[in-house]
Structure formats: structure tokens, C-alpha cells
MIMIGU-346840 format. One record per atom (N, C-alpha, C): x, y, z; residue number from 0. Coordinates in pm, whole numbers, plus 50000, padded with zeros to 5 digits. Layout:
% residues N
(node (X,Y,Z),NUM) ...
//
This chain:
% residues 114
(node (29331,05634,15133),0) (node (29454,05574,15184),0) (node (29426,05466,15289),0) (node (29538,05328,15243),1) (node (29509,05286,15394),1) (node (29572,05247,15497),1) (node (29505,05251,15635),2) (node (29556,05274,15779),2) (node (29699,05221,15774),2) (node (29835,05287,15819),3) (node (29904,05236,15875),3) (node (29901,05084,15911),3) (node (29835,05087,16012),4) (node (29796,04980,16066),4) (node (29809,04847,16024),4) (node (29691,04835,15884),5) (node (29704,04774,15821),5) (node (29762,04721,15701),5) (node (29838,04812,15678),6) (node (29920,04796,15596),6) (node (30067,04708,15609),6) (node (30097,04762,15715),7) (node (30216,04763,15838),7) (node (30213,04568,15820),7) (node (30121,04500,15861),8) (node (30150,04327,15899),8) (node (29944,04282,15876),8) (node (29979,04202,15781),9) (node (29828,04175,15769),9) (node (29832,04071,15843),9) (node (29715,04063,15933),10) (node (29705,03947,16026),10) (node (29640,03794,15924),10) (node (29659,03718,15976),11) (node (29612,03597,15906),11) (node (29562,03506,16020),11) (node (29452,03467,15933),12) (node (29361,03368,16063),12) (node (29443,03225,16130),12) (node (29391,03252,16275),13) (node (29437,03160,16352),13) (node (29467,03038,16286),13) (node (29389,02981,16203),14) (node (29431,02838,16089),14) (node (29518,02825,16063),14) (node (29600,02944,16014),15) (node (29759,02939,15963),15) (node (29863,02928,16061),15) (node (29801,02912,16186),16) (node (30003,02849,16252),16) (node (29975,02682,16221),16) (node (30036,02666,16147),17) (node (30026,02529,16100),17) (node (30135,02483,16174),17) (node (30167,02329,16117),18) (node (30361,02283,16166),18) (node (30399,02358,16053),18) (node (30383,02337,15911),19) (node (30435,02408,15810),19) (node (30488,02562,15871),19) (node (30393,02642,15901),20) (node (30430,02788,15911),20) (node (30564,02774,16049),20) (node (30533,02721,16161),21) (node (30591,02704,16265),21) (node (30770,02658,16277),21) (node (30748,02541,16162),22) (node (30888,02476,16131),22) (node (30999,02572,16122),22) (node (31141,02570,16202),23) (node (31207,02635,16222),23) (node (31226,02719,16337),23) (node (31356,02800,16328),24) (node (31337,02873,16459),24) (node (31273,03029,16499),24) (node (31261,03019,16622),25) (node (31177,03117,16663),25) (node (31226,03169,16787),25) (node (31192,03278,16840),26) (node (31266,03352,16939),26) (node (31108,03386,17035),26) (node (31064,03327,17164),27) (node (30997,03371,17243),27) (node (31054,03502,17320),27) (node (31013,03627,17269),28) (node (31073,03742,17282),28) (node (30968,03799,17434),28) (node (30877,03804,17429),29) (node (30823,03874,17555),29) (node (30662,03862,17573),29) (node (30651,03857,17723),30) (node (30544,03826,17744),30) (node (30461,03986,17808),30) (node (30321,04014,17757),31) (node (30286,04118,17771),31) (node (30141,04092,17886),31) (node (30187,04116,18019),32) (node (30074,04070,18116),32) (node (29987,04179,18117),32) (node (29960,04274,18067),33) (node (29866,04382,18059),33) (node (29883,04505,18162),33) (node (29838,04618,18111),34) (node (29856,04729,18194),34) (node (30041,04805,18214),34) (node (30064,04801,18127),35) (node (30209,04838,18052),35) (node (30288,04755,18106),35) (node (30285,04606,18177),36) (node (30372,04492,18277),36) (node (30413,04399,18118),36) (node (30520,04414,18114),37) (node (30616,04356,18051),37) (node (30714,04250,18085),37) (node (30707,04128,18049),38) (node (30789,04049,18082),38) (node (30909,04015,17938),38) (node (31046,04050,17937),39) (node (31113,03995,17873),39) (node (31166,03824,17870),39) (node (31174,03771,17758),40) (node (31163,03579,17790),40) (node (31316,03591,17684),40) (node (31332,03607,17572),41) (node (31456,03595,17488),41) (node (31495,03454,17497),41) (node (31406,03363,17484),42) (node (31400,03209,17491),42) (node (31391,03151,17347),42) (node (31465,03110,17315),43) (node (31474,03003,17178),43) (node (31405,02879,17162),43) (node (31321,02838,17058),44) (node (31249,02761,17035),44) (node (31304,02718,16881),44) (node (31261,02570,16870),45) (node (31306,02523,16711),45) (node (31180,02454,16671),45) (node (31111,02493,16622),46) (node (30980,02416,16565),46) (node (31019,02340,16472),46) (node (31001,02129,16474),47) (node (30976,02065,16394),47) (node (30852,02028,16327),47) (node (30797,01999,16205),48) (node (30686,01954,16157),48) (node (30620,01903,16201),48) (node (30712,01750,16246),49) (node (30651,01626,16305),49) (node (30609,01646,16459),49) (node (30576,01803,16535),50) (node (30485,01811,16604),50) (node (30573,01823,16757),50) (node (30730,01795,16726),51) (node (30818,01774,16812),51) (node (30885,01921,16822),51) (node (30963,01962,16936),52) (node (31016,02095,16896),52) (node (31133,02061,17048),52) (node (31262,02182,17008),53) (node (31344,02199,17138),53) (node (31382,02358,17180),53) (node (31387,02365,17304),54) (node (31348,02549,17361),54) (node (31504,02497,17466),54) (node (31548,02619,17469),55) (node (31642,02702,17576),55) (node (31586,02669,17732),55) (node (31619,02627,17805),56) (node (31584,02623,17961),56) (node (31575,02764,17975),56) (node (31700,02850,17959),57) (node (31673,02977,17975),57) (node (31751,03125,17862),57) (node (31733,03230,17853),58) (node (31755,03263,17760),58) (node (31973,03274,17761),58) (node (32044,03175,17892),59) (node (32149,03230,17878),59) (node (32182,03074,17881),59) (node (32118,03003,17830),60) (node (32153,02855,17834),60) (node (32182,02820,17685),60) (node (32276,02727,17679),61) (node (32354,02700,17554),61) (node (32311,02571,17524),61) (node (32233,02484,17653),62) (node (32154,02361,17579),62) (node (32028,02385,17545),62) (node (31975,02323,17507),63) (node (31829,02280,17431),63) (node (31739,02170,17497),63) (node (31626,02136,17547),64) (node (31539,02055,17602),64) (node (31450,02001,17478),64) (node (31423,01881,17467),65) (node (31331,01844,17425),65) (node (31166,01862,17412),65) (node (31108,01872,17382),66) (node (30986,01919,17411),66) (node (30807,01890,17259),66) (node (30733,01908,17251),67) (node (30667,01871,17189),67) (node (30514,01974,17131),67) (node (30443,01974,17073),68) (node (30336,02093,17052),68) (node (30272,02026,17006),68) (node (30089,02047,17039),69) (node (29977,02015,16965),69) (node (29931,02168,16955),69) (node (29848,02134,16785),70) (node (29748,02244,16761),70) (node (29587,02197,16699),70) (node (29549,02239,16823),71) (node (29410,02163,16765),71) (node (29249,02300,16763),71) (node (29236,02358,16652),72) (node (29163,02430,16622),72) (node (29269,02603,16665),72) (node (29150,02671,16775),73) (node (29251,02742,16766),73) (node (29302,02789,16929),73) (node (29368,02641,16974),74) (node (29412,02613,17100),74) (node (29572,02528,17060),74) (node (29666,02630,17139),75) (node (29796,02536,17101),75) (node (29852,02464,17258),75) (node (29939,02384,17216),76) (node (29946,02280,17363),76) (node (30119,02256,17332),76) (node (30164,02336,17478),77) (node (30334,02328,17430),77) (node (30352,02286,17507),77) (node (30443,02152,17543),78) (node (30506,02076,17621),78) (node (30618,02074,17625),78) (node (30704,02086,17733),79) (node (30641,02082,17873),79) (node (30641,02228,17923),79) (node (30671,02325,17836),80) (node (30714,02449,17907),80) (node (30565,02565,17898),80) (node (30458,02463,17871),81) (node (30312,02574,17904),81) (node (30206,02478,17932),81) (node (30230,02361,18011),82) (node (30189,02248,18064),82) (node (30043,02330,18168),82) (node (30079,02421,18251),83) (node (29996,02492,18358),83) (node (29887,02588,18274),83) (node (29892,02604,18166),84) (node (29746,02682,18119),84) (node (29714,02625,18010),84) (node (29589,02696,17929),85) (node (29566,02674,17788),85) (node (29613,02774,17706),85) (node (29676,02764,17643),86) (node (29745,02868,17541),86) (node (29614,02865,17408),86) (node (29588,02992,17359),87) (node (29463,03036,17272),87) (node (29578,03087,17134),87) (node (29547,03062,17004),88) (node (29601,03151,16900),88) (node (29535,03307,16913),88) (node (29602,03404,16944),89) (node (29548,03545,16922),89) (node (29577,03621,16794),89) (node (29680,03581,16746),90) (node (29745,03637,16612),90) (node (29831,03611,16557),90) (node (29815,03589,16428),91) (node (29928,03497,16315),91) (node (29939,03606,16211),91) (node (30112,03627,16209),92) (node (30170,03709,16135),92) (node (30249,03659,16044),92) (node (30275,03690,15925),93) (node (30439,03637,15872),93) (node (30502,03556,15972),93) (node (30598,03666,16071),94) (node (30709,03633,16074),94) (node (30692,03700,16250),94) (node (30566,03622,16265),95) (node (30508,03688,16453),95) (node (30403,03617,16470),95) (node (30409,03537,16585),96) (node (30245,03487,16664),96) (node (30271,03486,16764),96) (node (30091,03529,16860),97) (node (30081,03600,16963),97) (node (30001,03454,17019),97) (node (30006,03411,17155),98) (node (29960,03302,17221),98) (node (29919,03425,17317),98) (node (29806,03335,17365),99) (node (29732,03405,17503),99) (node (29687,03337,17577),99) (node (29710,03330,17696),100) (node (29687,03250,17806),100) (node (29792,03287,17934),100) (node (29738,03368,18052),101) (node (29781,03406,18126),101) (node (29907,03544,18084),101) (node (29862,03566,18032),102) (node (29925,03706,17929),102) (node (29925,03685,17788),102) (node (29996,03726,17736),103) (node (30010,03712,17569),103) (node (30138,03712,17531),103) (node (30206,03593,17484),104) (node (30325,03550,17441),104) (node (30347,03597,17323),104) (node (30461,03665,17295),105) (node (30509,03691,17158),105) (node (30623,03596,17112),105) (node (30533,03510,17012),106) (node (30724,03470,16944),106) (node (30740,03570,16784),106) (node (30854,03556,16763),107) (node (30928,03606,16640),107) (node (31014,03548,16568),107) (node (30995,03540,16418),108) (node (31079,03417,16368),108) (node (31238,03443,16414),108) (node (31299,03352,16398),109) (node (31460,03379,16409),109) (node (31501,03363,16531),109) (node (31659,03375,16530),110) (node (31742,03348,16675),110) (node (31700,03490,16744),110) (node (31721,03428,16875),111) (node (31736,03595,16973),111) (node (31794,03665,16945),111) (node (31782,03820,16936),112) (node (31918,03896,16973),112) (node (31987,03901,17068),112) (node (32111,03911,17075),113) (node (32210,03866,17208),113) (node (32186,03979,17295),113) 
//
């Protein structure tokens, strides 16, 4: 039999957050600083192809900011709202990727839940 685990979400290599995979929206759901410290974010993001994207100021804000992303190997670069570190790919899921850099960011495809 096999593991739960793996069965459950097969991970896929860092290569695959493409713009392709990215395009569309996504929900920055929570940031996990280690040692059971949990940060909830419920921040909206819209990934375009062309490398451009727009995020929520905050998760109770009804506008949208402009903003932009590079991915170059397996280092992503989100502007302007992760300007202060290097964000690392840790894990590419379907419909989930994990950024790491100064904790570990979870986004999830789709709008927030309210």
C-alpha cells in the first residue's frame, strides 16, 4: 500500500511554478514561522502570464495594487510586497505552493474564504 502521504498531493518539482501554472487567482492563506507560530494572511493575489500580477493591500481591502513577479530557477521575486527577502520555491502542488523565506508562505488556488 501506499503512504497516505503520498498519495494525498504529489509534489512536483520546483520547475513547475511556471507563469502558466501561476496564471490566475490565488489566495495567500498563511504564513507558517515555525515552532507551531502561525500567521494567518487571507490576502488575494491574481497571477498574470506576462509576469505582472495584482494582491489585496490587506485581506479586508476591496482594492487591488499593482505589482509584478520574477522566477528565475528556483528563486521567486514578488514585487513589491516581498521586496525585503529572497523568497525560495519549497513546494509545488496542483492547486498549493509553498515559498520560503523568513517563514514559509502558503498560497492556494482560488479566492479567500470570507
Amino acid at each position: 500500500p501506499v503512504p497516505a502521504t503520498e498519495r494525498a498531493g504529489q509534489a512536483v518539482p520546483a520547475s513547475a511554478l511556471t507563469p502558466e501554472y501561476l496564471e490566475g487567482t490565488w489566495c495567500f492563506a498563511f504564513t507558517d514561522l515555525g515552532k507551531g507560530n502561525r500567521e494567518e494572511q487571507g490576502i488575494e493575489y491574481v497571477f498574470n502570464a506576462d509576469g505582472t500580477l495584482t494582491y489585496q493591500r490587506n485581506p479586508t481591502s476591496e482594492e487591488m495594487d499593482p505589482g509584478s513577479y520574477e522566477i528565475d530557477g528556483g528563486m521567486v521575486d514578488l514585487r513589491p510586497m516581498f521586496m525585503v527577502f529572497d523568497l525560495r520555491i519549497d513546494s509545488v502542488e496542483d492547486d498549493e505552493f509553498v515559498l520560503k523565506g523568513m517563514g514559509r508562505h502558503y498560497f492556494i488556488r482560488g479566492v479567500c474564504p470570507e
